[in-house]
C-alpha positions, 0 to 999 in steps of 0.5 A: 852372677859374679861366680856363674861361668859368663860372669854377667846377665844375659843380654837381648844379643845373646839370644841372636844366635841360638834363635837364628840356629833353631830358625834355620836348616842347620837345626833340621835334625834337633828334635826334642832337645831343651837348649838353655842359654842362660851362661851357665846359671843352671851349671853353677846352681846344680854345683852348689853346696847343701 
């Protein structure tokens, strides 16, 4: 977690604001799109030597 791009775990407040947005008329246009919120995990794992 130390070498991820957020440098912590996640917690329940981080996900306030993703949901809020798709809950709300400013996400009307978003459709189809896969919104990771996840600090950058996915980034760091996709960057790792084989």
């Amino acid at each position: 977690i130390a070498k991820t791009p957020a440098a912590r775990w996640g917690t329940p407040e981080d996900l306030m604001g993703p949901a809020v947005f798709l809950a709300s008329e400013a996400s009307n246009f978003v459709n189809g799109h896969i919104l990771y919120v996840d600090g950058g995990i996915l980034a760091y794992i996709g960057k790792q030597p084989k």
